[in-house]
C-alpha positions in Angstrom: -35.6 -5.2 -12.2 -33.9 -8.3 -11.1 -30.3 -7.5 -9.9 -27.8 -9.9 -11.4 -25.5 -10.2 -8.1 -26.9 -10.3 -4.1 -25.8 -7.8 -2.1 -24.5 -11.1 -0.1 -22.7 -11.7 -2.5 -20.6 -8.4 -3.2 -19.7 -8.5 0.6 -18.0 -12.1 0.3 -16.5 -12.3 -3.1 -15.0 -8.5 -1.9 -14.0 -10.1 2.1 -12.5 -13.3 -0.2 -10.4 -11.5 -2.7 -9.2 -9.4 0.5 -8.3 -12.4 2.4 -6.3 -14.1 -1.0 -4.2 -10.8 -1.4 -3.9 -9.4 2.0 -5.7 -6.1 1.7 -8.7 -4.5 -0.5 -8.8 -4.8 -3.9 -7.9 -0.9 -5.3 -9.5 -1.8 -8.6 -11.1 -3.9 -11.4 -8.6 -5.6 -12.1 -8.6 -6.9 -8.7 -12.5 -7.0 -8.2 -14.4 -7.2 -11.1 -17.6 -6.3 -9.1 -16.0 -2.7 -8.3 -18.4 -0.4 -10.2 -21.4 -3.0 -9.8 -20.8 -2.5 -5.6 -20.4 0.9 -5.9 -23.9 1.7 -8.1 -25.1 -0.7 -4.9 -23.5 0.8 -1.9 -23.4 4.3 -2.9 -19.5 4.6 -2.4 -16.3 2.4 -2.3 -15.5 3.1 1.2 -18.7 2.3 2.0 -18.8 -1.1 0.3 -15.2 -1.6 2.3 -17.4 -0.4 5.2 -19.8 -3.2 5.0 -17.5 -6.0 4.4 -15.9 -5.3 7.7 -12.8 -3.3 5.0 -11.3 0.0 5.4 -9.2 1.5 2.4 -5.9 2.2 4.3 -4.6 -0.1 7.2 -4.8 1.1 10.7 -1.8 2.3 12.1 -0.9 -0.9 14.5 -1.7 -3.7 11.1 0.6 -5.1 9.4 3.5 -3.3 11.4 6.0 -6.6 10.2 5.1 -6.0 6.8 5.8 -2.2 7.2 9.1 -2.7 8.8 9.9 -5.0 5.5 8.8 -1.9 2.8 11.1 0.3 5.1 13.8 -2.3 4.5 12.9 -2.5 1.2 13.2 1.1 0.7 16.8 1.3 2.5 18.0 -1.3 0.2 17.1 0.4 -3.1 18.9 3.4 -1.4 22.1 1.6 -0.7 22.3 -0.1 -4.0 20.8 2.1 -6.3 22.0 5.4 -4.5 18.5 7.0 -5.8 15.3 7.6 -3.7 12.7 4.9 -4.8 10.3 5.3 -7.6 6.6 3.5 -7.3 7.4 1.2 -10.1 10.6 -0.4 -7.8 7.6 -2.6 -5.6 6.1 -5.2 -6.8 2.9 -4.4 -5.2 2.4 -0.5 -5.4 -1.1 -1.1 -4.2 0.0 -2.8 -1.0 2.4 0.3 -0.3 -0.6 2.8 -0.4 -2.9 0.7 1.7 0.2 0.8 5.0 1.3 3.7 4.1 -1.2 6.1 2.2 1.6 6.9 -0.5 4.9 6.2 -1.7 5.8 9.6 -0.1 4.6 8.0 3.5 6.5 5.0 3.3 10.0 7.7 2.5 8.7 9.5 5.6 8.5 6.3 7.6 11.6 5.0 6.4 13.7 8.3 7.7 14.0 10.3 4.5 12.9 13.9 5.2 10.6 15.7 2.1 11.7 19.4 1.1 9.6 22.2 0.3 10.9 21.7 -3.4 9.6 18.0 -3.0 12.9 16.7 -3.6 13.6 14.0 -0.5 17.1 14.6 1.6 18.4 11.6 2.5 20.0 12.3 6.5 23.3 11.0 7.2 22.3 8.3 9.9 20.1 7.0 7.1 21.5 3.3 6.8 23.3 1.7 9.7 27.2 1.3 9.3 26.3 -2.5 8.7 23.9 -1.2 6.0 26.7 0.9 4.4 29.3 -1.8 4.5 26.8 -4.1 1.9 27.3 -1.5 -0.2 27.0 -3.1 -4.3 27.6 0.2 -6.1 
């Protein structure tokens, strides 16, 4: 049995589509060949594995586009007065591969989780030049 796609060529279509959008793809839609590499490779993080990938960033990557999802999340605060919801970024997908979850990038911006899972917002939150932007 023939295969249709090189093993070659899994490995640089996947390092190209991860060099156009920044990170891994997280899905078909993304990278068509997802389920082909898999059958392949045995397991997704271990066709990230091969093309040099890993499925979340390391901790010291990326740390100016962090810092601008922390921002990010500050603003929605101050404008919207409401924690953020996964559908206020553009790129959900991007969150999770800096930050694991939406609930790691609250942590990272300051807000503290509950045992409830409600999210308390502390009161040194925004700077006093944050809270003077104030929109609401």
């Amino acid at each position: 049995m023939s295969k249709k796609y090189t093993d070659e060529f899994l490995i640089e279509e996947l390092q190209r589509i991860s060099t156009k959008i920044g990170r891994p793809p997280s899905g078909l839609a993304e990278y068509r060949y997802k389920y082909t590499a898999v059958d392949r490779f045995g397991s997704w993080e271990h066709t990230l594995r091969m093309a040099g990938l890993t499925l979340y960033a390391t901790e010291d990557e990326g740390l100016e586009i962090r810092a601008r999802y922390i921002r990010e999340v500050k603003e929605i605060y101050r404008i919207w007065g409401r924690v953020p919801r996964c559908r206020d970024f553009e790129d959900i997908q991007t969150v999770k591969y800096y930050f694991r979850t939406l609930s790691g990038l609250l942590e990272a911006s300051g807000m503290i989780k509950k045992p409830n899972g409600n999210w308390e917002i502390p009161k040194d939150f925004l700077t006093d030049a944050e809270a003077k932007n104030d929109h609401k």
